[in-house]
GUMIBA-703638 format. One line per field, with one value per residue (C-alpha): residue number from 1; residue in three letters; chain; z, x, y. Coordinates in nm, 3 decimals, padded with zeros to 5 digits. Layout:
BEGIN
resi <- (NUM|...);
resn <- (ALA|...);
chain <- (A|...);
pz <- (Z|...);
px <- (X|...);
py <- (Y|...);
//
This chain:
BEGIN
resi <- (1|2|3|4|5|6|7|8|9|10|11|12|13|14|15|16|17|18|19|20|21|22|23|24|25|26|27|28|29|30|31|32|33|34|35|36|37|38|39|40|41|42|43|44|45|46|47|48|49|50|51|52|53|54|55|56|57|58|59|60|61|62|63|64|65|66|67|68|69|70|71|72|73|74|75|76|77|78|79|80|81|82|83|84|85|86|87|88|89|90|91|92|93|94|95|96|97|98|99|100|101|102|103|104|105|106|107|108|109|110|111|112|113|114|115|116|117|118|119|120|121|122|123|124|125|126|127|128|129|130|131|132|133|134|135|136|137|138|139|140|141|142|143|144|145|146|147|148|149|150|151|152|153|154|155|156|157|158|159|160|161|162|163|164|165|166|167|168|169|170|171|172|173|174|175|176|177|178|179|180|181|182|183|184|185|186|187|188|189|190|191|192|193|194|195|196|197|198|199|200|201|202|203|204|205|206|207|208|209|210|211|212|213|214|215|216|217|218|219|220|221|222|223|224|225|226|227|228|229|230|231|232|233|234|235|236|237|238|239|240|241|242|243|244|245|246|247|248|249|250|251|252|253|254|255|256|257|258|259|260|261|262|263|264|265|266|267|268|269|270|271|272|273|274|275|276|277|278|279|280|281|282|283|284|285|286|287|288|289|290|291|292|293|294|295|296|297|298|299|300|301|302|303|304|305|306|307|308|309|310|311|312|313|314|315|316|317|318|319|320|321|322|323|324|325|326|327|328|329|330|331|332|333|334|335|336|337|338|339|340|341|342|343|344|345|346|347|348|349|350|351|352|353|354|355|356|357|358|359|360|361|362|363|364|365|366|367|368|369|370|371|372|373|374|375|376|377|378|379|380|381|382|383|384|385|386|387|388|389|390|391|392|393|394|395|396|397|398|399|400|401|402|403|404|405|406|407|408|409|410|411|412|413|414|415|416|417|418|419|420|421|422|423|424|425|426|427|428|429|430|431);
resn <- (UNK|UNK|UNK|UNK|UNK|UNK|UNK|UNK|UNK|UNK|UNK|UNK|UNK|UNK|UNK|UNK|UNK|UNK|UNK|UNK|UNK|UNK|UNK|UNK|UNK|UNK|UNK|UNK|UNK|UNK|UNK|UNK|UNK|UNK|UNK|UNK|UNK|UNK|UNK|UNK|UNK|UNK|UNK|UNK|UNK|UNK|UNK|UNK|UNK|UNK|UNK|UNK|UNK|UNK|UNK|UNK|UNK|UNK|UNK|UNK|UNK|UNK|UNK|UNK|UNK|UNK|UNK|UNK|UNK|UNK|UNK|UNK|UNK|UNK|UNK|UNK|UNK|UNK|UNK|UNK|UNK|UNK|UNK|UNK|UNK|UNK|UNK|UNK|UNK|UNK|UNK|UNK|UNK|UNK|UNK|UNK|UNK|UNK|UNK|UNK|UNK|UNK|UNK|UNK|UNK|UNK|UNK|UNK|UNK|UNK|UNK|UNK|UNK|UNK|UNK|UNK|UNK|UNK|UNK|UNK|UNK|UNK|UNK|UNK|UNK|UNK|UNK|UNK|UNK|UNK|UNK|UNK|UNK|UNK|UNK|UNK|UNK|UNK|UNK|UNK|UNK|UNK|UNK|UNK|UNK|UNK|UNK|UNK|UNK|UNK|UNK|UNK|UNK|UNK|UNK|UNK|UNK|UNK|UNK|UNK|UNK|UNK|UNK|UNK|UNK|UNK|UNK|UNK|UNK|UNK|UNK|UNK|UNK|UNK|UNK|UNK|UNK|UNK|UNK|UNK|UNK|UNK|UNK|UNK|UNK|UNK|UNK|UNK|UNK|UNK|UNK|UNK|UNK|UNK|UNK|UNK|UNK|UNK|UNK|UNK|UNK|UNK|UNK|UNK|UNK|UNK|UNK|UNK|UNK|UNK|UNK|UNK|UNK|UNK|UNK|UNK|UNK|UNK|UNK|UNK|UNK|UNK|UNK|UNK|UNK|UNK|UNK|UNK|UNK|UNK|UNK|UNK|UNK|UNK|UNK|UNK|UNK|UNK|UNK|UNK|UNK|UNK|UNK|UNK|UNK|UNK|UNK|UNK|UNK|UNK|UNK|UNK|UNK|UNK|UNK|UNK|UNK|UNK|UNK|UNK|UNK|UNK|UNK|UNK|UNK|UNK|UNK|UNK|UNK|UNK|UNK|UNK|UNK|UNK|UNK|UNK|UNK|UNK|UNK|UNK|UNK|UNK|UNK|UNK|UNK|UNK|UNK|UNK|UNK|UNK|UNK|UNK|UNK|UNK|UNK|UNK|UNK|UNK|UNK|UNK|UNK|UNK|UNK|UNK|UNK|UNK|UNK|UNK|UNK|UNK|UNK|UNK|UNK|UNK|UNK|UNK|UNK|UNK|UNK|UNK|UNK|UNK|UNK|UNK|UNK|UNK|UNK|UNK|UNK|UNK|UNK|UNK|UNK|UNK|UNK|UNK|UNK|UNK|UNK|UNK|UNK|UNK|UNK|UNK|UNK|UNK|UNK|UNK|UNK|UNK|UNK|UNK|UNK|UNK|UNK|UNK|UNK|UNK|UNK|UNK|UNK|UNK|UNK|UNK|UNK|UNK|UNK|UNK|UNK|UNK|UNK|UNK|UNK|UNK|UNK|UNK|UNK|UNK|UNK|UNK|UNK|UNK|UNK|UNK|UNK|UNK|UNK|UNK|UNK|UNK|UNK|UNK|UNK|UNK|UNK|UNK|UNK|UNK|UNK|UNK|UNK|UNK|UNK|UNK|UNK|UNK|UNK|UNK|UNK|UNK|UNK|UNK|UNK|UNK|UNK|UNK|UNK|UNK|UNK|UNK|UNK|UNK|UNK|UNK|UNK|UNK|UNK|UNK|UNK|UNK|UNK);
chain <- (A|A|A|A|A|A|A|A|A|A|A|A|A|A|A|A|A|A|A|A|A|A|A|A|A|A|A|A|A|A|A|A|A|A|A|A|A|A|A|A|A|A|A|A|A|A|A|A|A|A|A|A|A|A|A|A|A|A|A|A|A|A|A|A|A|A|A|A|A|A|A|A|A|A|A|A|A|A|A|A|A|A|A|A|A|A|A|A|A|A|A|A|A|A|A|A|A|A|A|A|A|A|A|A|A|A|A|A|A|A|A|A|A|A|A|A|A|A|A|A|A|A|A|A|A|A|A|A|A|A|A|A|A|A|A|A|A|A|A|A|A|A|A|A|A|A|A|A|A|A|A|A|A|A|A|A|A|A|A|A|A|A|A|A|A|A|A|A|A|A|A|A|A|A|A|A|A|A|A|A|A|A|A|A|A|A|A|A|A|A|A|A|A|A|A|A|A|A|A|A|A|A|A|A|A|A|A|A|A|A|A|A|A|A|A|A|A|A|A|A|A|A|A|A|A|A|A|A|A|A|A|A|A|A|A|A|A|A|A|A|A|A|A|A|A|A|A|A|A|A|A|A|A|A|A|A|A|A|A|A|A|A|A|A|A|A|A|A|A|A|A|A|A|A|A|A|A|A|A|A|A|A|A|A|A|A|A|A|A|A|A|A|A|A|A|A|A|A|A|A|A|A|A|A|A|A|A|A|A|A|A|A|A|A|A|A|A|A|A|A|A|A|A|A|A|A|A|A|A|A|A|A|A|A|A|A|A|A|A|A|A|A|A|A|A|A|A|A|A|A|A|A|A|A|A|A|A|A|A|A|A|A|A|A|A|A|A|A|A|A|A|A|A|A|A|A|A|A|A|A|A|A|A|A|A|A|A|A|A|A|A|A|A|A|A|A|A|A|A|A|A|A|A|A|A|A|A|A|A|A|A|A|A|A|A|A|A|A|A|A|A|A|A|A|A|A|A|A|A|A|A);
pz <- (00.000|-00.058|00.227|00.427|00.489|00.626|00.448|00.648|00.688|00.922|01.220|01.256|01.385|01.616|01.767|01.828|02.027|02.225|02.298|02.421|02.664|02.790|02.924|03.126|03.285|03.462|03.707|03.742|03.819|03.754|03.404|03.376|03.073|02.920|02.897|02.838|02.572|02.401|02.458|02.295|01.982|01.964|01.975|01.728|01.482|01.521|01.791|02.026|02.382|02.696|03.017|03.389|03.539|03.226|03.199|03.514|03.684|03.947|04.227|04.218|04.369|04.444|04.438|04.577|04.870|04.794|04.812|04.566|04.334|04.413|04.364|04.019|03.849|03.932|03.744|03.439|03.448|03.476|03.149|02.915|02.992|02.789|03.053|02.930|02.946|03.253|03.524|03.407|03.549|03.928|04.193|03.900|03.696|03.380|03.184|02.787|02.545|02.160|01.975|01.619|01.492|01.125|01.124|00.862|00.990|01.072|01.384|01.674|01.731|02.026|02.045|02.388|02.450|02.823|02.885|03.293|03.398|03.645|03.955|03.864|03.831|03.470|03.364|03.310|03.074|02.809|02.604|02.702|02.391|02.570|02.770|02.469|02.273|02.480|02.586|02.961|03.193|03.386|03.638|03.879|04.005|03.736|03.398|03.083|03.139|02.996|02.675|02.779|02.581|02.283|02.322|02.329|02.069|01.877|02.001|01.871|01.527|01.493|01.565|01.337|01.055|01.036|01.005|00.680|00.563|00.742|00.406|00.393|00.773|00.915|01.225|01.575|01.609|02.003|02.109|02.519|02.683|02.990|03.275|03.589|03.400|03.619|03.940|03.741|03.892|03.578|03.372|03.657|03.715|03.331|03.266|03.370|03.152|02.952|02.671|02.607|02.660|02.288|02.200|01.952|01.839|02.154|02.028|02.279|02.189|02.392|02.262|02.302|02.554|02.425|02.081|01.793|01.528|01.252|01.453|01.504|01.773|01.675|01.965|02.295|02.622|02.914|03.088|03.474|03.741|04.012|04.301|04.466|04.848|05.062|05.473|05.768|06.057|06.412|06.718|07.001|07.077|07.376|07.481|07.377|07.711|07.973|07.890|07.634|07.749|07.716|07.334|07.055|06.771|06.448|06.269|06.378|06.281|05.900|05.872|05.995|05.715|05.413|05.524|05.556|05.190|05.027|05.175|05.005|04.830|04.402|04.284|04.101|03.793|03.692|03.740|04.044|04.133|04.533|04.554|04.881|04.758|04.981|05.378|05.637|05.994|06.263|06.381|06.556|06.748|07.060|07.009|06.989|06.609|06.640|06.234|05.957|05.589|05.340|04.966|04.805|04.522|04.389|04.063|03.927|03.564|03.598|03.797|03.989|04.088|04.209|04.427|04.588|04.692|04.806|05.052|05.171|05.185|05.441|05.654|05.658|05.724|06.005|06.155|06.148|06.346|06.598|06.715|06.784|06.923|06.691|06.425|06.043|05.737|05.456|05.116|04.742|04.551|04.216|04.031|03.684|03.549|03.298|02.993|02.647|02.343|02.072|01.774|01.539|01.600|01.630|01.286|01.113|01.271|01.133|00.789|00.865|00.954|00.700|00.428|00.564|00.636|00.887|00.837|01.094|01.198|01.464|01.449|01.855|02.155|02.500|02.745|03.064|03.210|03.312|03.412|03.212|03.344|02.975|03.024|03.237|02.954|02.749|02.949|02.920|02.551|02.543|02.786|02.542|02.244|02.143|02.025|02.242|02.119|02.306|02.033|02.044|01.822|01.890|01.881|01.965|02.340|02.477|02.818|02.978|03.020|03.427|03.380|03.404|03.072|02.857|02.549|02.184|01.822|01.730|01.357|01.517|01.614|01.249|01.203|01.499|01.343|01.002|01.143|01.351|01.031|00.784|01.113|01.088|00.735|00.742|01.037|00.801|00.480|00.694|00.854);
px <- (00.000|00.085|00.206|-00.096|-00.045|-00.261|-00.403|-00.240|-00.583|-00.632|-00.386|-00.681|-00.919|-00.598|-00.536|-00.875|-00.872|-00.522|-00.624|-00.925|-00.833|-00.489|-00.771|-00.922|-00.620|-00.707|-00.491|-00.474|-00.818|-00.998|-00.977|-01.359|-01.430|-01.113|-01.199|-01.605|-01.531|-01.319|-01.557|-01.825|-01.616|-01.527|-01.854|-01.990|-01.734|-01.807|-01.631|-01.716|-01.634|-01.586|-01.527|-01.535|-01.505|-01.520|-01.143|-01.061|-01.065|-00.728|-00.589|-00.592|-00.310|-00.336|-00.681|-00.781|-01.048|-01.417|-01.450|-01.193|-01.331|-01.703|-01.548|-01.406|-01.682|-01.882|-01.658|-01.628|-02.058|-01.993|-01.726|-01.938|-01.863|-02.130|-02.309|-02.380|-02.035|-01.954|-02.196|-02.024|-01.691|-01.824|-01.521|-01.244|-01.318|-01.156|-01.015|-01.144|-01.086|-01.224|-01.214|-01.296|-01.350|-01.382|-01.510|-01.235|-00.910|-00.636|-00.398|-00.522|-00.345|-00.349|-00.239|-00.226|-00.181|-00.232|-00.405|-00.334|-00.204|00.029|-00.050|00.171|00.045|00.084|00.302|00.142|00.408|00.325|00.603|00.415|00.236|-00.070|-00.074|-00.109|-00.283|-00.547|-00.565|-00.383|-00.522|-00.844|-00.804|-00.630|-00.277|-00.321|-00.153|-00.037|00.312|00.439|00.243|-00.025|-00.299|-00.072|-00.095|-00.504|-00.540|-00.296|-00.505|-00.860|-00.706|-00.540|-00.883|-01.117|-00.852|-00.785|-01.217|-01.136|-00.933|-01.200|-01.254|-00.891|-00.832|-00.849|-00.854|-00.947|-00.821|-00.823|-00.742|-00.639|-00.688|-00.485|-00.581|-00.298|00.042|00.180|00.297|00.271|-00.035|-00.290|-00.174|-00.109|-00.537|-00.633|-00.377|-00.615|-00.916|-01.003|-01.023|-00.681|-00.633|-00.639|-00.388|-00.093|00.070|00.107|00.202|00.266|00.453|00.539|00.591|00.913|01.158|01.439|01.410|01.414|01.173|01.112|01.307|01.164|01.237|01.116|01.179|01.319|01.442|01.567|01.262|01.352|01.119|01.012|00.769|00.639|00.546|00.362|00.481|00.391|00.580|00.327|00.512|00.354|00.328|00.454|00.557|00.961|01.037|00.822|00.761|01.114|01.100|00.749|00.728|00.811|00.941|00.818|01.053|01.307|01.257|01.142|01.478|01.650|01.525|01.577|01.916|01.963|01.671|01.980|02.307|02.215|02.470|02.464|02.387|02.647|02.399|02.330|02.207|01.953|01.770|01.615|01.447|01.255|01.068|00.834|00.879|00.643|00.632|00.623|00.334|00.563|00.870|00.810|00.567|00.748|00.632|00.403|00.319|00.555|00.457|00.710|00.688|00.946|01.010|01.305|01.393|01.606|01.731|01.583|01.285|01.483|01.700|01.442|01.272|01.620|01.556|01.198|01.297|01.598|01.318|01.111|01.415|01.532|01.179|01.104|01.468|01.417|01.062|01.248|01.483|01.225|00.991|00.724|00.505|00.527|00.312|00.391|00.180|00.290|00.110|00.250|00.475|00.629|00.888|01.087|01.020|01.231|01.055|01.040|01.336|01.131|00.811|01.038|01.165|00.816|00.770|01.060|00.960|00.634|00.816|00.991|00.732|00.624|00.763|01.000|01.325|01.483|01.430|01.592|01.491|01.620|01.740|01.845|01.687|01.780|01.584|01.204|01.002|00.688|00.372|00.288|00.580|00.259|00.079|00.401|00.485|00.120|00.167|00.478|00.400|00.076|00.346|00.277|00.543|00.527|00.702|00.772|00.834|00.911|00.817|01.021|00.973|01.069|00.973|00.970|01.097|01.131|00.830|00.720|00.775|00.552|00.620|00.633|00.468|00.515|00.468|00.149|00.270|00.445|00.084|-00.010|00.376|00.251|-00.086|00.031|00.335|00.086|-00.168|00.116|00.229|-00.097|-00.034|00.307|00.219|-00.050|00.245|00.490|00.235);
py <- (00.000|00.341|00.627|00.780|01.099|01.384|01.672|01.961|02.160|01.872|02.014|02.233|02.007|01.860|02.242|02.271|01.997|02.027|02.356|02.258|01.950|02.221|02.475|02.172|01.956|01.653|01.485|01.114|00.926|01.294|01.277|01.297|01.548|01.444|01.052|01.156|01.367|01.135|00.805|01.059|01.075|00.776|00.626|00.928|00.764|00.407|00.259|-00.013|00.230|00.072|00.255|00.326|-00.024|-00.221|-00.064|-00.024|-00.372|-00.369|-00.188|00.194|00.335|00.740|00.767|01.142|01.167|01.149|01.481|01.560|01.281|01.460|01.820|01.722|01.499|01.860|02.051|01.818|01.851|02.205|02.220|01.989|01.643|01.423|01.303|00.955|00.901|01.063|00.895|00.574|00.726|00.808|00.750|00.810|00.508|00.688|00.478|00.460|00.144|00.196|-00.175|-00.108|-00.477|-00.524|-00.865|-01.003|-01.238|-01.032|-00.934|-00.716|-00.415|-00.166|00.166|00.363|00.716|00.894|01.181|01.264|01.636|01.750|01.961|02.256|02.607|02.751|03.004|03.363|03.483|03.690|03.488|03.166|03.053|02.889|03.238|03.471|03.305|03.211|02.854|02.887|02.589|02.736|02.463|02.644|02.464|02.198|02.177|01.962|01.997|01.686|01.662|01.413|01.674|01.640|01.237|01.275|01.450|01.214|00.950|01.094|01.211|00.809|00.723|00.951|00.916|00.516|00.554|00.647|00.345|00.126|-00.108|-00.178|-00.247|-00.602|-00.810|-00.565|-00.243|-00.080|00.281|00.238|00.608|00.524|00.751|00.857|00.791|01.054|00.908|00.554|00.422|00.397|00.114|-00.137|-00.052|-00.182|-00.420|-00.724|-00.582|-00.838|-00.645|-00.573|-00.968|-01.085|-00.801|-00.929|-00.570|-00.275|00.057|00.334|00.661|00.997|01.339|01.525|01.403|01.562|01.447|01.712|01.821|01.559|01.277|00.983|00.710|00.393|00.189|00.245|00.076|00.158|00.318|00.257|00.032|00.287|00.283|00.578|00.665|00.848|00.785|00.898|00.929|00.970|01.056|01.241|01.601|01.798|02.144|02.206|02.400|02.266|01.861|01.789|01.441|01.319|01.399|01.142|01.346|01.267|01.555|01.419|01.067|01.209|01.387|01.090|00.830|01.120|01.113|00.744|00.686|00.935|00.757|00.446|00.238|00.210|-00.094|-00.266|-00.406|-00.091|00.265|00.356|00.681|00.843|01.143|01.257|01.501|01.683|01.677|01.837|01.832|02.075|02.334|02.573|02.590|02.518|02.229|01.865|01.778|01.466|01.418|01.416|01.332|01.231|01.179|00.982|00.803|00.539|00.410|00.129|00.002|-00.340|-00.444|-00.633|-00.360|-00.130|-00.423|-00.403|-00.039|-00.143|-00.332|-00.060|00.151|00.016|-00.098|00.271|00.429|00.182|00.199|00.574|00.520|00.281|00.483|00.780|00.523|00.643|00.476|00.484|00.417|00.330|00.360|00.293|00.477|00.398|00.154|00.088|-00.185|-00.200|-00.352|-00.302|-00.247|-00.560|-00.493|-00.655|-00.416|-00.106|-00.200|-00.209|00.129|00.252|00.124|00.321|00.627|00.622|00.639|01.018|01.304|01.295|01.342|01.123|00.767|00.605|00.285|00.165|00.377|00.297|00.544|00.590|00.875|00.852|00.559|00.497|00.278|00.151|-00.122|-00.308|-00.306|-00.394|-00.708|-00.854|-00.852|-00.991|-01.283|-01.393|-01.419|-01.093|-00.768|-00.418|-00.129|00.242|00.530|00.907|01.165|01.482|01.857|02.156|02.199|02.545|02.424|02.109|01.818|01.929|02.279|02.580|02.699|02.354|02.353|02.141|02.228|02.147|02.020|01.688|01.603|01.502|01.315|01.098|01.010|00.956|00.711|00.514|00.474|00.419|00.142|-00.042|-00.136|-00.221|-00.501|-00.618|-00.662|-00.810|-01.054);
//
């Protein structure tokens, strides 16, 4: 078959809806008007749409209060969310899957994108595109700083656009819109849907990274295991001056295990990453600090690795506790492994890539920097006999991915969409 590729009028339609899902960032399990909107498209265009709990069948891990959940499923009524859609999603249940079976013998294919937020205030600058131009988040403290409104939108344009090849497609065809990447806690949730359970070809892909304009990364490993925490540290309270001795102090203790989570040895098979993060205790000076709440998170090359660090973890934070005589908690609130990409998928992609217009292919890179939940997703495939591949598609980022003033070009949108169509149809010729 001939290239796809996009008539550029078409990055209209993908601006529109960035822009759109930017003003209304959605942090992991509140994605409720981003996933609603989307399952209303989807479904508007054809697609079989599961969601809520159909998606969502495992452990949630970070889960805000009920009243945060309540608060937010409010506001997504509030900003449009179809409603149809949304009442399925009540307590965070956010996940979307779009199966698109044609009915004909063929391979089934998944592609997932994310679509979680950060909770970082955006930038004001003038100079800030999404400032000036008018698209700024309007959820106060919350923002798409790593590009996860750039990975919707590639998701809905794949979507509407492989639609139009419909009579040419075969086998099943499923669109995963994986809530909470951030913090690593969504995939782990969905993994177990039985939906995703006859999958034979998993394509995930993030924007940016580091990678320039018209490169493209066809496969990548290296993504490090992490787990994340949140600990607390309960000692008692007393008065400083007059009653030293009868408080247990849970400051103390905190500071204590940051120092001993950051002394920790390297490991000798390979690279490993701490990082306490946040640390509060104390209510004023001369009150003995009875609560202290820690988030920290720790990262490894192999899975194995950073199962070494888990259990460090908990013998530092409880040895900290001891020696205070004070009590600690701990909760993981997210995980990822690490899982490398399949050499023989990343070179189909590559082939695909290489029949638009991008100017660079890179057809496999070892990456040693973030850690990326899709590797759950990744493994399943693999361990049913399947192939699982990671991609980039770069740009030109105007500052880092978790910073106030990120941003993309909105151009490497359509390079994504026409690489994952043009994909599609090179797995079907080299079947």
């Amino acid at each position: 078959m001939k290239s796809i590729q996009l008539d550029k009028d078409y990055l209209q339609t993908l601006i529109a809806w960035r822009r759109d899902f930017h003003q209304y960032p959605e942090v992991g399990w509140l994605e409720f008007r981003t996933s609603s909107i989307i399952a209303n498209y989807l479904h508007e265009w054809g697609y079989d749409v599961k969601v809520g709990k159909e998606v969502v069948v495992g452990e949630r891990l970070g889960v805000p209060e009920q009243t945060i959940l309540d608060e937010y499923y409010e506001r997504a009524q509030q900003n449009g969310a179809p409603q149809q859609w949304l009442e399925k999603m009540v307590g965070g249940y956010t996940g979307v899957i779009a199966t698109l079976d044609t009915g004909k013998e063929g391979p089934t294919i998944a592609f997932r994108v994310d679509i979680d937020a950060l909770p970082i205030t955006e930038s004001e600058d003038k100079k800030h595109s999404p400032q000036h131009l008018g698209f700024r988040s309007k959820n106060k403290g919350f923002m798409h700083a790593c590009g996860h409104d750039s990975h919707a939108t590639i998701g809905l344009g794949f979507a509407q656009q492989l639609m139009q090849h419909k009579d040419q497609l075969v086998g099943k065809i499923k669109i995963i819109f994986q809530p909470a990447e951030e913090g690593v806690r969504g995939a782990n949730a969905i993994v177990d849907s039985p939906l995703l359970d006859d999958v034979q070809y998993l394509l995930a892909m993030h924007i940016g990274t580091g990678i320039p304009k018209g490169t493209f990364v066809a496969g990548t490993d290296g993504f490090l295991a992490s787990t994340k925490y949140n600990v607390t540290f309960t000692g008692l309270a007393s008065h400083a001056g007059a009653y030293p001795e009868r408080g247990k102090n849970a400051l103390l203790a905190s500071a204590q295990a940051t120092l001993a989570l950051h002394s920790m040895p390297p490991h000798s098979d390979g690279v490993s990453r701490v990082n306490v993060g946040i640390l509060r205790a104390g209510e004023g000076r001369n009150i003995i600090p009875s609560i202290a709440e820690m988030q920290l998170e720790i990262r490894g090359e192999t899975t194995e690795i950073n199962a070494f660090y888990e259990k460090q973890v908990e013998h530092i934070i409880h040895g900290a506790a001891a020696i205070y005589n004070i009590e600690a908690t701990i909760e993981k609130v997210g995980r990822a492994i690490s899982v490398p990409s399949d050499t023989k998928l990343a070179h189909i992609l590559a082939k695909a890539a290489r029949k638009t217009t991008i100017e660079e292919v890179i057809e496999y890179r070892n990456f040693k920097a973030g850690s990326e939940d899709a590797t759950f997703l990744m493994q399943k495939v693999q361990h049913n006999g399947g192939q699982a591949c990671y991609s980039i598609i770069g740009t030109n980022l105007a500052a880092g991915h978790h910073h106030e003033r990120f941003d993309i070009e909105e151009d490497d949108m359509l390079s994504a969409i026409e690489i994952w169509l043009n994909t599609v149809f090179q797995i079907y010729e080299e079947l």
